[in-house]
mmCIF file of the N, C-alpha and C atoms, coordinates in Angstrom:
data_MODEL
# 
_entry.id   MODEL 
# 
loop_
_atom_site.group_PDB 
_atom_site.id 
_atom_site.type_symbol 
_atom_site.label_atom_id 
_atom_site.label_alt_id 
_atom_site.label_comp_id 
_atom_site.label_asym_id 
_atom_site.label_entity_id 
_atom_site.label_seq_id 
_atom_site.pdbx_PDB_ins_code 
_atom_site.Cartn_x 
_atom_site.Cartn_y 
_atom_site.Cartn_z 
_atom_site.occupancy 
_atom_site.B_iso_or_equiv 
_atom_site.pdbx_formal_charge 
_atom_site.auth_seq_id 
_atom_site.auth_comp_id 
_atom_site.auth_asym_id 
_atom_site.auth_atom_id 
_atom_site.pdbx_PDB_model_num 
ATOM 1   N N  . UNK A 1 1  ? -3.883  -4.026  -12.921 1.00 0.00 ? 1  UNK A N  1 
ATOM 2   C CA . UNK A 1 1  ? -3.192  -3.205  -11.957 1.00 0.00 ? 1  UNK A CA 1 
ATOM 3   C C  . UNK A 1 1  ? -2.412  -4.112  -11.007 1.00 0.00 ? 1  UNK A C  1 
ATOM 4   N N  . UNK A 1 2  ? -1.272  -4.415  -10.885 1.00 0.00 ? 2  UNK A N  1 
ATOM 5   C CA . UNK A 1 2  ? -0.355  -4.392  -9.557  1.00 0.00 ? 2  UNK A CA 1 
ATOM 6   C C  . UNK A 1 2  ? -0.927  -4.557  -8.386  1.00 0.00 ? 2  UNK A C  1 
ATOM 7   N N  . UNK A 1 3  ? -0.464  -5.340  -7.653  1.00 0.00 ? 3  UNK A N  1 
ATOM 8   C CA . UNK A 1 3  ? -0.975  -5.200  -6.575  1.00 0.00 ? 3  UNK A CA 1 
ATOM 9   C C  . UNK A 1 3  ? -0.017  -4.838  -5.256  1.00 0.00 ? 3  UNK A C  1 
ATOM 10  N N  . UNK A 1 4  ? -0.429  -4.071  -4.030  1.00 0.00 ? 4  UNK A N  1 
ATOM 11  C CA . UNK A 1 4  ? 0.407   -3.325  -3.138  1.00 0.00 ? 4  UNK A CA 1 
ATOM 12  C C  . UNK A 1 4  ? 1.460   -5.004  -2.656  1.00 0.00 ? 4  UNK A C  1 
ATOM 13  N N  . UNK A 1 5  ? 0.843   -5.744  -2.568  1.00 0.00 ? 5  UNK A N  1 
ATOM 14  C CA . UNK A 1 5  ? 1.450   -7.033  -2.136  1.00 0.00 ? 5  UNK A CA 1 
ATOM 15  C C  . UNK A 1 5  ? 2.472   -7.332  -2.987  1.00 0.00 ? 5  UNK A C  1 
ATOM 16  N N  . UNK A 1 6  ? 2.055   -7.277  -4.555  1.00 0.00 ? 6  UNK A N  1 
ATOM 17  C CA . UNK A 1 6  ? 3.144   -7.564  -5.696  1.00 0.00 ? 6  UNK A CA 1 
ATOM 18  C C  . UNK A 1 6  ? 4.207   -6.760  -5.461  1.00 0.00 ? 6  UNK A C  1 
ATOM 19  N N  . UNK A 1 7  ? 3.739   -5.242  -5.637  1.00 0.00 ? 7  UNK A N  1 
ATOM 20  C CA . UNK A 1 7  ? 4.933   -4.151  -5.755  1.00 0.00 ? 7  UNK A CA 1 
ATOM 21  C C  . UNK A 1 7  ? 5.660   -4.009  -4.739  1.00 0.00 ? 7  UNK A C  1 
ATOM 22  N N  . UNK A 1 8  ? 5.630   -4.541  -3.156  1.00 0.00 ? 8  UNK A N  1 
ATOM 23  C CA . UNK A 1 8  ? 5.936   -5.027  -1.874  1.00 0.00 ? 8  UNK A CA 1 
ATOM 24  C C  . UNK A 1 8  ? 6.906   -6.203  -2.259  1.00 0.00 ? 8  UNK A C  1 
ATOM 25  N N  . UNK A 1 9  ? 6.914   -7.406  -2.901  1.00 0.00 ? 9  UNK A N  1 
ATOM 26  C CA . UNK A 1 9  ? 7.473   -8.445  -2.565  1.00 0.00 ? 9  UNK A CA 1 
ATOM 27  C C  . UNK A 1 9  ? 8.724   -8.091  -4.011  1.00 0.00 ? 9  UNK A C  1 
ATOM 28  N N  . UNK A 1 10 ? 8.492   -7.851  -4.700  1.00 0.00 ? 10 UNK A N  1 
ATOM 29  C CA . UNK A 1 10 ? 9.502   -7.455  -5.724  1.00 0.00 ? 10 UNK A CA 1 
ATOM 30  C C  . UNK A 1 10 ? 10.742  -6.289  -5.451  1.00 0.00 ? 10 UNK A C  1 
ATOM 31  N N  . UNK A 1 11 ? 10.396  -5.725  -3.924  1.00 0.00 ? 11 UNK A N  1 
ATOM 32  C CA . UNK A 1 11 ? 11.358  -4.701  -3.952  1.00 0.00 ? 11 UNK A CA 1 
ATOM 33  C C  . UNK A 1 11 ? 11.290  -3.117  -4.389  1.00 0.00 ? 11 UNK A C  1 
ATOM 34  N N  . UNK A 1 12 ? 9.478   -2.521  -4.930  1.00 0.00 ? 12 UNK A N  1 
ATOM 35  C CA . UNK A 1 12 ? 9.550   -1.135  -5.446  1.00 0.00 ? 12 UNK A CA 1 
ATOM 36  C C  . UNK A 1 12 ? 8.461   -0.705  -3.897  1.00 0.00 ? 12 UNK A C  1 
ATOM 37  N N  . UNK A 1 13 ? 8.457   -1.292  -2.994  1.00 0.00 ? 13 UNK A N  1 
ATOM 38  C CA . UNK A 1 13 ? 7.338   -0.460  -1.804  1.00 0.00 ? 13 UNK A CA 1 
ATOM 39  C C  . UNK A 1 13 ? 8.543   -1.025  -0.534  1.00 0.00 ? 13 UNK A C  1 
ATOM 40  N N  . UNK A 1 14 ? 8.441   -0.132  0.364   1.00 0.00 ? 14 UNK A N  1 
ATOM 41  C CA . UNK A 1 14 ? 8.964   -0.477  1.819   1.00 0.00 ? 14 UNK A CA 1 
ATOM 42  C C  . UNK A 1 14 ? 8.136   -1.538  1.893   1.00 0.00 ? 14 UNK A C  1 
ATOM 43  N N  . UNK A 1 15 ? 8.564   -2.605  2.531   1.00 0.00 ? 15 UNK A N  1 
ATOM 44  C CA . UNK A 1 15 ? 7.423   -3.926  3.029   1.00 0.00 ? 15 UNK A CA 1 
ATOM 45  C C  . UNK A 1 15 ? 6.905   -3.420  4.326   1.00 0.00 ? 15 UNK A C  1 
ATOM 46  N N  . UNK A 1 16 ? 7.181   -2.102  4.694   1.00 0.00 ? 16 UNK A N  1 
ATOM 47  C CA . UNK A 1 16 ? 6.392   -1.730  6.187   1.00 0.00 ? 16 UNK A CA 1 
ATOM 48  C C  . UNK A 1 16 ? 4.760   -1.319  5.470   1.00 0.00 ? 16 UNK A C  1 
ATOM 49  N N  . UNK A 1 17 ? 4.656   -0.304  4.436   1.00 0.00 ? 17 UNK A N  1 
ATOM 50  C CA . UNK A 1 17 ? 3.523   0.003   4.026   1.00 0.00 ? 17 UNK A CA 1 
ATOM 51  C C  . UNK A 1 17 ? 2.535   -0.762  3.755   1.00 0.00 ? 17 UNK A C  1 
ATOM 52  N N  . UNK A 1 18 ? 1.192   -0.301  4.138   1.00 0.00 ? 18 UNK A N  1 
ATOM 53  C CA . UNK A 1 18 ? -0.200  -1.004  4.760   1.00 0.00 ? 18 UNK A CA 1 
ATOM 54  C C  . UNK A 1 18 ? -0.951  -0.238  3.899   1.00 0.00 ? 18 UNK A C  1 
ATOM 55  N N  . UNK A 1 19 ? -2.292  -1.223  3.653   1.00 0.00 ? 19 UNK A N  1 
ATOM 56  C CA . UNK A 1 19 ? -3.199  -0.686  2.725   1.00 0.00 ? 19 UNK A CA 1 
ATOM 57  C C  . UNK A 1 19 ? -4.521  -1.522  2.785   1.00 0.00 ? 19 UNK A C  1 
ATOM 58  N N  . UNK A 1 20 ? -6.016  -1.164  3.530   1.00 0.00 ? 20 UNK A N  1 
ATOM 59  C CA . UNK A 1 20 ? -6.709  -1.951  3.992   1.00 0.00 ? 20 UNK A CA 1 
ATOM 60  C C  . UNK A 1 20 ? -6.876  -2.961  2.914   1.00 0.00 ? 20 UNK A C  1 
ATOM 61  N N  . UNK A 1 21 ? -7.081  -2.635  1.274   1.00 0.00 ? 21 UNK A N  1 
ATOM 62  C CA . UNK A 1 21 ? -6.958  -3.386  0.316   1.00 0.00 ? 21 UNK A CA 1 
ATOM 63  C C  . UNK A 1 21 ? -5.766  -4.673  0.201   1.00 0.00 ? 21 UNK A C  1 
ATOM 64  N N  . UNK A 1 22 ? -4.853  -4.995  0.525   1.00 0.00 ? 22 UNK A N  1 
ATOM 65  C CA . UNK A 1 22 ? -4.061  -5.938  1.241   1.00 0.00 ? 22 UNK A CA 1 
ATOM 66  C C  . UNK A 1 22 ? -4.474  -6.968  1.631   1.00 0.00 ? 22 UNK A C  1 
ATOM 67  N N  . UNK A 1 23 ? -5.711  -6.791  2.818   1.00 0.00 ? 23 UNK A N  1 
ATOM 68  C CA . UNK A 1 23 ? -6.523  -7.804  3.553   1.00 0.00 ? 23 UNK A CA 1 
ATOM 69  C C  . UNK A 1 23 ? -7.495  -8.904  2.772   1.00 0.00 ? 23 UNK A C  1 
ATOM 70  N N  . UNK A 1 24 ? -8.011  -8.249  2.204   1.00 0.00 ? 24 UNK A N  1 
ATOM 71  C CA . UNK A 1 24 ? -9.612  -8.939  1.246   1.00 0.00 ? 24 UNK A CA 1 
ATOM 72  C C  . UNK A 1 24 ? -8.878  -8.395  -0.086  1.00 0.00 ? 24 UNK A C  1 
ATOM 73  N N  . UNK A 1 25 ? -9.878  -9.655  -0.884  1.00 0.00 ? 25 UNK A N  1 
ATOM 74  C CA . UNK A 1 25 ? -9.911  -9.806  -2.324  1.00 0.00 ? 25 UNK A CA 1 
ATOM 75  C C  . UNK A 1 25 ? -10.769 -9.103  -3.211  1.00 0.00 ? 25 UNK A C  1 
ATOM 76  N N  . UNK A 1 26 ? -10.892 -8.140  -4.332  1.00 0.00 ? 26 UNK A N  1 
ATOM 77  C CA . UNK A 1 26 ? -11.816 -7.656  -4.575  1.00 0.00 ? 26 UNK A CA 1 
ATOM 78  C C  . UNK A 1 26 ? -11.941 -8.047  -6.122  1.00 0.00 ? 26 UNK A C  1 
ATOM 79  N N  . UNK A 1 27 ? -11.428 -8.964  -6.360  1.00 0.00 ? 27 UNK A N  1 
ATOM 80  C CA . UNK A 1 27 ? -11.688 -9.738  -7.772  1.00 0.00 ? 27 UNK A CA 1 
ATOM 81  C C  . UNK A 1 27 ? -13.263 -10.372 -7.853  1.00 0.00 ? 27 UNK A C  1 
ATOM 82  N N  . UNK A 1 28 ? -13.838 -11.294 -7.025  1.00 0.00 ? 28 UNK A N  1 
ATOM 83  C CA . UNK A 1 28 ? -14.881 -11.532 -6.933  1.00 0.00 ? 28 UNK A CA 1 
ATOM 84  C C  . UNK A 1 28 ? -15.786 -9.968  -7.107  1.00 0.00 ? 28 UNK A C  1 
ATOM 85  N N  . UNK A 1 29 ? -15.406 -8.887  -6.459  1.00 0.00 ? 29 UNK A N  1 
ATOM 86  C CA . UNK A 1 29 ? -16.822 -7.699  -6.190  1.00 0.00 ? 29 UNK A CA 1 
ATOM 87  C C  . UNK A 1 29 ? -16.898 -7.141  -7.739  1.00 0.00 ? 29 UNK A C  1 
ATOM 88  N N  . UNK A 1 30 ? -15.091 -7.207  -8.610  1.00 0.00 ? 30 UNK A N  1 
ATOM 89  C CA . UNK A 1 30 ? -15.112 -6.474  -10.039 1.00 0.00 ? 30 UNK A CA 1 
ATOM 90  C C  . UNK A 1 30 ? -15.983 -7.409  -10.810 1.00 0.00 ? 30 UNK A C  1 
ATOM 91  N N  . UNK A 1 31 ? -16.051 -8.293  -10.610 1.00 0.00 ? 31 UNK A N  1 
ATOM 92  C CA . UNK A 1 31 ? -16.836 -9.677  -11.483 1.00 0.00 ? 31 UNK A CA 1 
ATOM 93  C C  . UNK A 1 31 ? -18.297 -8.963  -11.181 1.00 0.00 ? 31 UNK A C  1 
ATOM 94  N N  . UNK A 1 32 ? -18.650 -8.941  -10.075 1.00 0.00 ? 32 UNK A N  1 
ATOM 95  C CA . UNK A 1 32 ? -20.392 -9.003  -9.455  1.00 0.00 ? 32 UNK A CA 1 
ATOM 96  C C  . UNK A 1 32 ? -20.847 -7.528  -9.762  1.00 0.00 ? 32 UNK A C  1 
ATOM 97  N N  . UNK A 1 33 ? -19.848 -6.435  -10.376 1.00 0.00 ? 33 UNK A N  1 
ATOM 98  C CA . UNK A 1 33 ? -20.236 -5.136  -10.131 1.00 0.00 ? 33 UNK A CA 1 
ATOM 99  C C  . UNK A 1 33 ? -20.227 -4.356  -9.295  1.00 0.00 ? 33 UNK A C  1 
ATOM 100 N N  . UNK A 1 34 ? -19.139 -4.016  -8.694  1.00 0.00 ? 34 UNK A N  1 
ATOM 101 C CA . UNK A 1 34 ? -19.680 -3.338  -7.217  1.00 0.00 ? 34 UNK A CA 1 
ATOM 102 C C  . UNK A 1 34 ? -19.114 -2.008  -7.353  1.00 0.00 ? 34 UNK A C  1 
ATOM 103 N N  . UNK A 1 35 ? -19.900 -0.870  -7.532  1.00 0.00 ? 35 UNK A N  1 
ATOM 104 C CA . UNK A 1 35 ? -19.010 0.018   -7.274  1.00 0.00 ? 35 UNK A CA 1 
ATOM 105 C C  . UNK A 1 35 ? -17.916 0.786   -6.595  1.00 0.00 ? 35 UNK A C  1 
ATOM 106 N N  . UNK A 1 36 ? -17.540 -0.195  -5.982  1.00 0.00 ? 36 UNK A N  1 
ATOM 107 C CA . UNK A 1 36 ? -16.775 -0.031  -4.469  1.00 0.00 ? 36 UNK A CA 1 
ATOM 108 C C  . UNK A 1 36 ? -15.559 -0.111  -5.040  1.00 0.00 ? 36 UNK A C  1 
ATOM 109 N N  . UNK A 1 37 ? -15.471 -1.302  -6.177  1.00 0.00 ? 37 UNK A N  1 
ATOM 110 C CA . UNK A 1 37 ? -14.228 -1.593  -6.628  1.00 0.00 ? 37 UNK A CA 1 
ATOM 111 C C  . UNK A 1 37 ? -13.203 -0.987  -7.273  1.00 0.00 ? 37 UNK A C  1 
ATOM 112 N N  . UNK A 1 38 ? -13.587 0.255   -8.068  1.00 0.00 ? 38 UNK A N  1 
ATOM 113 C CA . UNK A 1 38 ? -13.145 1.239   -8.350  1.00 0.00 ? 38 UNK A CA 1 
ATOM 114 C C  . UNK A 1 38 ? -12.147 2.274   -7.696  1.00 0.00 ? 38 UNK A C  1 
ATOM 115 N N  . UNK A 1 39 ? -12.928 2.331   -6.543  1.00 0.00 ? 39 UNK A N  1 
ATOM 116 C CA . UNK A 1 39 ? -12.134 2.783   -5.534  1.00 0.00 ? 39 UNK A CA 1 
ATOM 117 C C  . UNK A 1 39 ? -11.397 2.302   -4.535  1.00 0.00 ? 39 UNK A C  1 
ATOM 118 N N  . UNK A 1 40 ? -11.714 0.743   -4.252  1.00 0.00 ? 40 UNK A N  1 
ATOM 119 C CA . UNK A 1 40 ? -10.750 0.103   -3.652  1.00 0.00 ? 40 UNK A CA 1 
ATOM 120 C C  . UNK A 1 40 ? -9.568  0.229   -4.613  1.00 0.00 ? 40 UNK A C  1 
ATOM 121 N N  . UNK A 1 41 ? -9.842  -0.050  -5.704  1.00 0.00 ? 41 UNK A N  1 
ATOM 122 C CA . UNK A 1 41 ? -8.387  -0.082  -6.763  1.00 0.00 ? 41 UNK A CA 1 
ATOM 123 C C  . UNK A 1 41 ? -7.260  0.771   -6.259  1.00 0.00 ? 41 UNK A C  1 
ATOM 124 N N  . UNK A 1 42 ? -7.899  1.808   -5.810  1.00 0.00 ? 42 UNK A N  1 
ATOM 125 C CA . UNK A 1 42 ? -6.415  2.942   -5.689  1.00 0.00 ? 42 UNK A CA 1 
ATOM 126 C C  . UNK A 1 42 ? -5.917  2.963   -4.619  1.00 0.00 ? 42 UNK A C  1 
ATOM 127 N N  . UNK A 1 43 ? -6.278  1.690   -3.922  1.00 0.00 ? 43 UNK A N  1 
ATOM 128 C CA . UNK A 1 43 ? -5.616  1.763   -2.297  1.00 0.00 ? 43 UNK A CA 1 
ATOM 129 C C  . UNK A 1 43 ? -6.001  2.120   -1.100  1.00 0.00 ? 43 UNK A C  1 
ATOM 130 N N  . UNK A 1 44 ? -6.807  3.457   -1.357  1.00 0.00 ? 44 UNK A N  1 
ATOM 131 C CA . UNK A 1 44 ? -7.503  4.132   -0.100  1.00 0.00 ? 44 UNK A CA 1 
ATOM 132 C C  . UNK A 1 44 ? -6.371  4.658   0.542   1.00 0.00 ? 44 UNK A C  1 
ATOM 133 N N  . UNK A 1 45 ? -6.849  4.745   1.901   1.00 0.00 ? 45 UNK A N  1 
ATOM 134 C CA . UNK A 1 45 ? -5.453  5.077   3.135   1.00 0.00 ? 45 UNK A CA 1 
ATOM 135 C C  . UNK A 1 45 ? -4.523  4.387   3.205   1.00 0.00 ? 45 UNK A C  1 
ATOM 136 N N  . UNK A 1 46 ? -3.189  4.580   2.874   1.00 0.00 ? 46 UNK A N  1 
ATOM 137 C CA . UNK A 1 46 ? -1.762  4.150   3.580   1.00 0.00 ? 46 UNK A CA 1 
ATOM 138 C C  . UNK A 1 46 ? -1.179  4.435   4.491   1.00 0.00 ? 46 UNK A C  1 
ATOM 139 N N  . UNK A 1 47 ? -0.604  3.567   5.158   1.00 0.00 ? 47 UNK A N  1 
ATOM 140 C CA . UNK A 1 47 ? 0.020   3.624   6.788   1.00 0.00 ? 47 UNK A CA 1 
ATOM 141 C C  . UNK A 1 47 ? 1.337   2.771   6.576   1.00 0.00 ? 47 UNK A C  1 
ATOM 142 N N  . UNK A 1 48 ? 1.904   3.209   7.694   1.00 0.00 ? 48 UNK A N  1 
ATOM 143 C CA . UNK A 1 48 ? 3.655   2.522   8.353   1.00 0.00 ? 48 UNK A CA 1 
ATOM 144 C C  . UNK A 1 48 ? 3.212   1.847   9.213   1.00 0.00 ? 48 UNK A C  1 
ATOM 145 N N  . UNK A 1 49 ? 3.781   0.558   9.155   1.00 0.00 ? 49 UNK A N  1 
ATOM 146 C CA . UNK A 1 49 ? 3.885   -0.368  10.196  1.00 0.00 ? 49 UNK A CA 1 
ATOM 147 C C  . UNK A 1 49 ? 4.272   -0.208  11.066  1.00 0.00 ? 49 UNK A C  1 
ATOM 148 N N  . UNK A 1 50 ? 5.492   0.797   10.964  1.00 0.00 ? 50 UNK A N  1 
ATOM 149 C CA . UNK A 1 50 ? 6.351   0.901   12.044  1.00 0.00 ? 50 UNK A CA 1 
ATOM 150 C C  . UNK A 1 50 ? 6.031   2.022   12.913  1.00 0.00 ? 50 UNK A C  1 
ATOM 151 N N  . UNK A 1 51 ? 4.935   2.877   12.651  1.00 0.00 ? 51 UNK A N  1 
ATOM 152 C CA . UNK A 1 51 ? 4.626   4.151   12.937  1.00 0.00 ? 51 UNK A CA 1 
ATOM 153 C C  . UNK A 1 51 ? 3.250   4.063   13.390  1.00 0.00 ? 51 UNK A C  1 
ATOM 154 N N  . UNK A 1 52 ? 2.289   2.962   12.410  1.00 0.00 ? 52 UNK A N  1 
ATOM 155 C CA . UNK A 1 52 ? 1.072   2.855   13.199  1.00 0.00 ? 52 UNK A CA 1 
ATOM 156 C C  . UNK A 1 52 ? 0.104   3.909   12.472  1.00 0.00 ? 52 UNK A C  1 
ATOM 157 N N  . UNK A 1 53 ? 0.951   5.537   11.215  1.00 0.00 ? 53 UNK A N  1 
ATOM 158 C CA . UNK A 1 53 ? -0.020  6.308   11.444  1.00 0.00 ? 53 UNK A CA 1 
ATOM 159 C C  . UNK A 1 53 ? 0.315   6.494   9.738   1.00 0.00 ? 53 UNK A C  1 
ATOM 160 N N  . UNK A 1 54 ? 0.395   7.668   9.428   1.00 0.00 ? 54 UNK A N  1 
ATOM 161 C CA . UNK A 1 54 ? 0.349   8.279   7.968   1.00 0.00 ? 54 UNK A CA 1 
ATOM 162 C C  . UNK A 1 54 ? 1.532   8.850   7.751   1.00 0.00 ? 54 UNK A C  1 
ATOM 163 N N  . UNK A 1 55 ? 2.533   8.981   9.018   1.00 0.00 ? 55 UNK A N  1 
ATOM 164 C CA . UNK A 1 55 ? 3.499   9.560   8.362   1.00 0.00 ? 55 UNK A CA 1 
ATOM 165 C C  . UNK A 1 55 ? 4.532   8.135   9.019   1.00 0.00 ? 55 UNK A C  1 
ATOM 166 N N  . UNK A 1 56 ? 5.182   8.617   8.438   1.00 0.00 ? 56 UNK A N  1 
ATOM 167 C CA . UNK A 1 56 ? 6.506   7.122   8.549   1.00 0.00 ? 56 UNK A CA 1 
ATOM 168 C C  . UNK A 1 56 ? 8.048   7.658   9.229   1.00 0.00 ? 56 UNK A C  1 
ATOM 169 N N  . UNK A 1 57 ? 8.700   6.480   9.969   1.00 0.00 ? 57 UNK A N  1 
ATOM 170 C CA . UNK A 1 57 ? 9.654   6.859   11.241  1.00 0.00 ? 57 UNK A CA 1 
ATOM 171 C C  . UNK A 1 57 ? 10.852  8.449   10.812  1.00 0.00 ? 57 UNK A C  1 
ATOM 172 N N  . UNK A 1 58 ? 10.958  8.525   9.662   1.00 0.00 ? 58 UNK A N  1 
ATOM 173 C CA . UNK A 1 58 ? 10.929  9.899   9.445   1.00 0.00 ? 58 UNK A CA 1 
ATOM 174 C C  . UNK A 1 58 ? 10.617  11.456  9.424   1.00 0.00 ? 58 UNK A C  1 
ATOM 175 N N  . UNK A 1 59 ? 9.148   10.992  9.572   1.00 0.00 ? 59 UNK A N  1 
ATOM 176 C CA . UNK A 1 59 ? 8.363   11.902  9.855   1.00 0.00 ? 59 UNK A CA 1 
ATOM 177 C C  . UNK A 1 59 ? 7.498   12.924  8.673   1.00 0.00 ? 59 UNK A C  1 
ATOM 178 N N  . UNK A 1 60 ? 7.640   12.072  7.355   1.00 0.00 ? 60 UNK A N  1 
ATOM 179 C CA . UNK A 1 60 ? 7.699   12.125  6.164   1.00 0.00 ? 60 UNK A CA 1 
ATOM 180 C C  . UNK A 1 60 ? 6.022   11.324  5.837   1.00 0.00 ? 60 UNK A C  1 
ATOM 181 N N  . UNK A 1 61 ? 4.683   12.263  5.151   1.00 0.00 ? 61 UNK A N  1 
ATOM 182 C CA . UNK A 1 61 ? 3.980   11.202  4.833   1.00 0.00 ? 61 UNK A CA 1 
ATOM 183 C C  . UNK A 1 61 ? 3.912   9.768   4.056   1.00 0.00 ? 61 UNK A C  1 
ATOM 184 N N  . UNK A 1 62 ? 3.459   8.836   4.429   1.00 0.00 ? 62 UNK A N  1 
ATOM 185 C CA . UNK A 1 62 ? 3.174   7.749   3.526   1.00 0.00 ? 62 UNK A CA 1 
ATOM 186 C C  . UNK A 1 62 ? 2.155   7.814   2.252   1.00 0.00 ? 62 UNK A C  1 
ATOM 187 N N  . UNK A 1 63 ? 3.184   7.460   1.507   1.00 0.00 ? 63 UNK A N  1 
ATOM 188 C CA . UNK A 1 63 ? 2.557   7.169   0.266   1.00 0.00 ? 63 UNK A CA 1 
ATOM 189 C C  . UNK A 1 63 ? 2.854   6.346   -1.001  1.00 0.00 ? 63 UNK A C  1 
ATOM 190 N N  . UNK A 1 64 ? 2.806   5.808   -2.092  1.00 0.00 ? 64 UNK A N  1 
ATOM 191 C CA . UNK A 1 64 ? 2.880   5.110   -3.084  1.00 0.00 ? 64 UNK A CA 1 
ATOM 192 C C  . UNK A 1 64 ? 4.648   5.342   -3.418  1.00 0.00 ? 64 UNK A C  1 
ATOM 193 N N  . UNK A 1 65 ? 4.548   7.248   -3.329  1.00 0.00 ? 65 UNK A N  1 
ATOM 194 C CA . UNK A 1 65 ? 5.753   7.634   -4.388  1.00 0.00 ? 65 UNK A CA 1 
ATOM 195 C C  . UNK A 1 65 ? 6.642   7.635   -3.634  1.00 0.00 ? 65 UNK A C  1 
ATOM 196 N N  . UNK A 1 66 ? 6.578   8.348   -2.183  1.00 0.00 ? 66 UNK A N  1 
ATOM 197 C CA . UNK A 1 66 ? 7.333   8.340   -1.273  1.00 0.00 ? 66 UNK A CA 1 
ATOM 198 C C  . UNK A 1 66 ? 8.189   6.973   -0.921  1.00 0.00 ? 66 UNK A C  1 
ATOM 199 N N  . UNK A 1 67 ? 7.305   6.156   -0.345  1.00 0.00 ? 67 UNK A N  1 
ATOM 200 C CA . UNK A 1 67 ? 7.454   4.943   0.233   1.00 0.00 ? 67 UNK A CA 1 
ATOM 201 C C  . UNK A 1 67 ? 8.533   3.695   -0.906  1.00 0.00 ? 67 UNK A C  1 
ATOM 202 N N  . UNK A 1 68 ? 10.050  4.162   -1.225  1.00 0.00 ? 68 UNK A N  1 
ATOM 203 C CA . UNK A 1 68 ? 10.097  3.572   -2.174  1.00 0.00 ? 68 UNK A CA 1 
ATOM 204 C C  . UNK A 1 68 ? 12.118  3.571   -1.669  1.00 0.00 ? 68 UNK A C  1 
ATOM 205 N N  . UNK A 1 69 ? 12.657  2.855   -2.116  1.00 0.00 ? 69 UNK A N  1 
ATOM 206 C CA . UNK A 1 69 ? 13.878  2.717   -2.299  1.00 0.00 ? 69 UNK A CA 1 
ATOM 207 C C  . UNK A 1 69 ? 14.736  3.865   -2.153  1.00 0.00 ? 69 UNK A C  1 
ATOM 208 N N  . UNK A 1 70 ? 15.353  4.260   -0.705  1.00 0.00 ? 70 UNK A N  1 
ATOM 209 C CA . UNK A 1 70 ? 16.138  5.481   -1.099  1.00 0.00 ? 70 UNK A CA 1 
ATOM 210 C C  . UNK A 1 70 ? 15.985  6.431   -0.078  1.00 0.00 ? 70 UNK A C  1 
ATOM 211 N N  . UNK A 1 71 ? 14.714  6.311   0.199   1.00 0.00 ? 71 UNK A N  1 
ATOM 212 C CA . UNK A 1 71 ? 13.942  6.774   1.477   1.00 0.00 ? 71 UNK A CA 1 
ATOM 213 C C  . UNK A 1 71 ? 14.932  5.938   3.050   1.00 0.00 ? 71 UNK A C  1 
ATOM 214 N N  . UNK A 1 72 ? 15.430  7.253   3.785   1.00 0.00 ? 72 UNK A N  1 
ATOM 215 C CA . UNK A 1 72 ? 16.081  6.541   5.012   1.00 0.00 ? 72 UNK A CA 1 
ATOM 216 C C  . UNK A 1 72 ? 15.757  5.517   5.843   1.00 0.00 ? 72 UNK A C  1 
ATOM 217 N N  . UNK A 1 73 ? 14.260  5.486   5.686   1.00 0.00 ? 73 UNK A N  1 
ATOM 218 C CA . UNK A 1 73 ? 13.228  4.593   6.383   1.00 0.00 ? 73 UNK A CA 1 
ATOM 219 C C  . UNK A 1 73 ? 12.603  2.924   5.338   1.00 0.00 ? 73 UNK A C  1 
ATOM 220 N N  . UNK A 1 74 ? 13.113  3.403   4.157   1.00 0.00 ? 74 UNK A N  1 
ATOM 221 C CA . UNK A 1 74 ? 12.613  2.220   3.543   1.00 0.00 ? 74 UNK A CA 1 
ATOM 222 C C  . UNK A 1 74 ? 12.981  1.028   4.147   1.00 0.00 ? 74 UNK A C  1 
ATOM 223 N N  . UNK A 1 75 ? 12.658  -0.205  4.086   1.00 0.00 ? 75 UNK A N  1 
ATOM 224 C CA . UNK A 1 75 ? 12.832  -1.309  4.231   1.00 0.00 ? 75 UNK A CA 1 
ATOM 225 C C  . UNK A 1 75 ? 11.986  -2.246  2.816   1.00 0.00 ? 75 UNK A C  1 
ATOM 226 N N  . UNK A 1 76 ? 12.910  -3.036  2.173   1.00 0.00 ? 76 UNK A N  1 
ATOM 227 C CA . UNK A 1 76 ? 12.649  -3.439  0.948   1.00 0.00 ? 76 UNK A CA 1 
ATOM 228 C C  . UNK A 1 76 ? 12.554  -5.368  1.277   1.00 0.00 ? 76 UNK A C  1 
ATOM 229 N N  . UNK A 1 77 ? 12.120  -5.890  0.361   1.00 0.00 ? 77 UNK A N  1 
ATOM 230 C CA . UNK A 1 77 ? 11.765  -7.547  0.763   1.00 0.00 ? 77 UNK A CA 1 
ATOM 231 C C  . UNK A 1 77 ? 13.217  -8.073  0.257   1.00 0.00 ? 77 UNK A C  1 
# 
């Protein structure tokens, strides 16, 4: 799977969008078993940088599909 950082630096995510998965590594927890990892996989909650919240300076929620090239608010790397 991609990572929000990858799909961020290549140009397919606004580089404003946040994703606690971002922070920490969870390659070590898929190795050790953790069931956590599963669900870290999909990101969890997304947020705007620029907004601080769930919806973005549009007023439009944040999300994977949304958050993408085209969008008035995007900002791309």
């Amino acid at each position: 799977m991609t990572s929000l950082n990858e799909m961020i630096a290549a140009g397919q995510l606004c580089c404003c969008l946040r994703a606690k998965t971002m922070f920490y590594q969870v390659e070590g927890l898929e190795q050790a078993g953790d069931p956590s990892v599963a669900e870290a996989r999909t990101y969890g909650n997304l947020w705007c940088v620029q907004t601080q919240s769930l919806l973005g300076p549009d007023g439009q929620a944040v999300d994977l599909e949304r958050c993408r090239p085209g969008r008035s608010c995007c900002e791309t790397a």
